[in-house]
N, C-alpha and C positions, 0 to 999 in steps of 0.2 A: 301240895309239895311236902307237907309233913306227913310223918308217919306215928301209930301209935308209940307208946312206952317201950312194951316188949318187944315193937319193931325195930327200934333204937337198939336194944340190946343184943338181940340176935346179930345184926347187921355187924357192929362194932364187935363185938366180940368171937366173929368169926373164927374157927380152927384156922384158916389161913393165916389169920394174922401173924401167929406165931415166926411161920417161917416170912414175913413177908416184914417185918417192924427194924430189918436190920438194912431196906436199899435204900431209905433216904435220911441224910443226917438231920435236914430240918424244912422247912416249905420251900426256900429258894432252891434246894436242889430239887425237889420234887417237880418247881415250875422250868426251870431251867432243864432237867430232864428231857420232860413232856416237850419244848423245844429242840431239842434234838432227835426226838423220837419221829418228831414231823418232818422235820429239817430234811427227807432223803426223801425216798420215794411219795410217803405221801402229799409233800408240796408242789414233786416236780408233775404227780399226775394230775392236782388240783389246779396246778397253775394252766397247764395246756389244755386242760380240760373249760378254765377260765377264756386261755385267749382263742378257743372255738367260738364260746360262747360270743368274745367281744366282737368277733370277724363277721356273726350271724347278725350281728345288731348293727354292722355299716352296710350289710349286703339289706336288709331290710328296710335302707332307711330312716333309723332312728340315729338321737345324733348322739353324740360321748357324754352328754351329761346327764341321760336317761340311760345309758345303757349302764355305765359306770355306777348310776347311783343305784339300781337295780344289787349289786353286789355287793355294793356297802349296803343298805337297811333291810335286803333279803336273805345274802347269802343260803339260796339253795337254787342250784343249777335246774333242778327239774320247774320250779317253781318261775324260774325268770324267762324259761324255756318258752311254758305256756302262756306267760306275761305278754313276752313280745309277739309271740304267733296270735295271739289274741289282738292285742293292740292295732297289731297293721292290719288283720281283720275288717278293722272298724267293731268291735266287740261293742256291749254297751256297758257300763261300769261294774252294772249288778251282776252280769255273765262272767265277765274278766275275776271279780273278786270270788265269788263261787265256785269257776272253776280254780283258781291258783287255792284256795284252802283246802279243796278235796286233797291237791299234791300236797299240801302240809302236812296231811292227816296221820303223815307216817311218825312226825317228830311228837305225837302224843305217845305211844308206845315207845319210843327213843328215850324218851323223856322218862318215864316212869319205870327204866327199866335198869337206867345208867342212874340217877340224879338220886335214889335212896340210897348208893353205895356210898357216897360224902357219907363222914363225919356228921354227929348231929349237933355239932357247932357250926358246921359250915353248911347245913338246910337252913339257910334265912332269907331274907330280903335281897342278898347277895345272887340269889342264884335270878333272880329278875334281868340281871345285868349277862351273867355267864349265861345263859339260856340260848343269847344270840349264837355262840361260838359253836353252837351244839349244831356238827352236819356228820354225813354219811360217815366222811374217814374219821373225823375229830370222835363220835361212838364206837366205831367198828375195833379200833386201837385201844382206845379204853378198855373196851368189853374185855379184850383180849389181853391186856397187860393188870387190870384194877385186880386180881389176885392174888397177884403178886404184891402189891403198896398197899402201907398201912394206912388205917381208912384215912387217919386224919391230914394224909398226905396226897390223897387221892385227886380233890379238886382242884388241888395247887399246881397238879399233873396235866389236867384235863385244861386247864384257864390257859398254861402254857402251849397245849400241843393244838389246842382251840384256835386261840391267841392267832398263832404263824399261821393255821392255813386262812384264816379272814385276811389275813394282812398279805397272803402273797396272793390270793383271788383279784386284789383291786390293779396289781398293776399288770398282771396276769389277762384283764377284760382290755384296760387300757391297751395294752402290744395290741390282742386280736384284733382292736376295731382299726388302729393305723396300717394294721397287715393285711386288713382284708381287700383281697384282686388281687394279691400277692400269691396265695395260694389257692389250687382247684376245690371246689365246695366239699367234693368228697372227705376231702383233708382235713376242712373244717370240722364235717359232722363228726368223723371218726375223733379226732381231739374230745367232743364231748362227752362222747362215749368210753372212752377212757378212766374215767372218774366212775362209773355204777360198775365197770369192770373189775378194775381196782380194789373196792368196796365188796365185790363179790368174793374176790380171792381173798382178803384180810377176814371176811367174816366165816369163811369156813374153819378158821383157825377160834374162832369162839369156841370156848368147853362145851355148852350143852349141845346135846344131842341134836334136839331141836331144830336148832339155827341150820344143821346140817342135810337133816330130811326135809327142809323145807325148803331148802334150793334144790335138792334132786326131786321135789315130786313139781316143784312150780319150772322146772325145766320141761317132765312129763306134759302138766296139765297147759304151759303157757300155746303152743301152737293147735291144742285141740280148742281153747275160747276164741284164740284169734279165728280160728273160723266160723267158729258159730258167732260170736260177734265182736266186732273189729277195737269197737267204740269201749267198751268196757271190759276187755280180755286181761287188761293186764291187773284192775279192780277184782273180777274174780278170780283168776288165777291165786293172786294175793290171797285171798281171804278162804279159799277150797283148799289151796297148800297149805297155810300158816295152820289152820284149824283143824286140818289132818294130822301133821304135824304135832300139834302140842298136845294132841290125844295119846299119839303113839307115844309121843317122851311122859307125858303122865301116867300112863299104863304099865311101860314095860322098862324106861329107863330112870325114873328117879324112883329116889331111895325114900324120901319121905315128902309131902306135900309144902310147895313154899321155897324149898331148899332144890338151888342151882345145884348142877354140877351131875 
């Protein structure tokens, strides 16, 4: 979670800063902000996208207080997805665990990519705690808004806009599972599909380059893997885009090594 000296310095004392040190007067507006910034679309798409989730886990057979607590100590919809389709499987523990960390694997890059922007008073033992709040929409906003806020206002942003979508996911699971047989399954799935949707459109509004060619080639390469293999298409896809991808923005669109934008 730390970074060296000069990474401290560079970070903080960004050219952005300048123009960005004037939108929050002090950390309660910054969290309070970030609360509002969630508050509209992306609560209303996480929540629905939650009570797909919760409708999947009464139509399954699971009962409210495994499906529910799945969103409270997980909070990642791909992850509880595989949880439960595993589960009723009859999966065996070490398979279920295995596969749900591969679908983690993305909040390591997530992680290391949003979490050096804090202030480096606010890289401590602290982020152990915010770490949870960190999902698809709660980065994809960040990404998108943290060059505008000055650094040291940043996680105060993030803990806030964090904060609401953990908090409207839980009762969000709860509706779906009392609503499920209420509406047609398709209804369901599309509700969960809603949320990487979402996440898609917000992330193209990210500055680099990047983030942008790697949705248009992983659009390209995702139905030529699914045919060649079912099971791991969307695994390679990932990894042939993203990698293409951060050649072409290292080549030909950044300015110097290290430095977004």
């Amino acid at each position: 979670m730390s970074l060296p000296k000069n990474s401290h310095s560079e970070l903080d004392n960004h050219p952005m800063q300048g123009m960005a040190g004037q939108r929050f007067h002090s950390r309660q507006d910054a969290f309070w902000s970030g609360i509002r910034d969630g508050a509209g679309a992306p609560a209303i798409v996480l929540f629905a996208g939650m009570v797909g989730f919760g409708a999947m886990g009464k139509t399954n057979g699971l009962d409210i207080w495994f499906t529910s607590f799945t969103t409270i100590f997980m909070f990642a919809l791909p992850g509880q997805v595989v949880l439960m389709e595993m589960a009723v499987s009859g999966s065996s523990f070490v398979a279920i665990a295995l596969a749900v960390t591969l679908t983690a694997t993305r909040f390591v890059t997530m992680t290391v990519t949003l979490f050096p922007q804090f202030h480096k008073d606010d890289r401590n033992h602290r982020l152990y705690a915010s770490v949870h709040l960190l999902a698809m929409t709660a980065w994809a906003i960040s990404m998108r808004e943290f060059h505008t806020i000055e650094a040291k206002h940043r996680w105060s942003y993030f803990v806030g806009l964090g904060l609401l979508c953990w908090l409207i996911s839980i009762p969000g699971t709860i509706l779906g599972f009392f609503l499920a047989g209420s509406v047609p399954t398709y209804i369901t799935l599309g509700l969960i599909l809603i949320n990487p949707l979402f996440f898609l459109l917000t992330f193209t509004e990210v500055k680099p380059w990047a983030n942008r060619i790697a949705i248009l080639l992983g659009c390209a390469f995702g139905p030529m893997f699914y045919l060649l293999h079912r099971e791991s298409s969307l695994l390679s896809t990932g990894l042939v885009a993203g990698t293409i991808a951060y050649l072409i923005d290292r080549k030909f669109f950044r300015k110097k090594p290290g430095v977004i934008g």
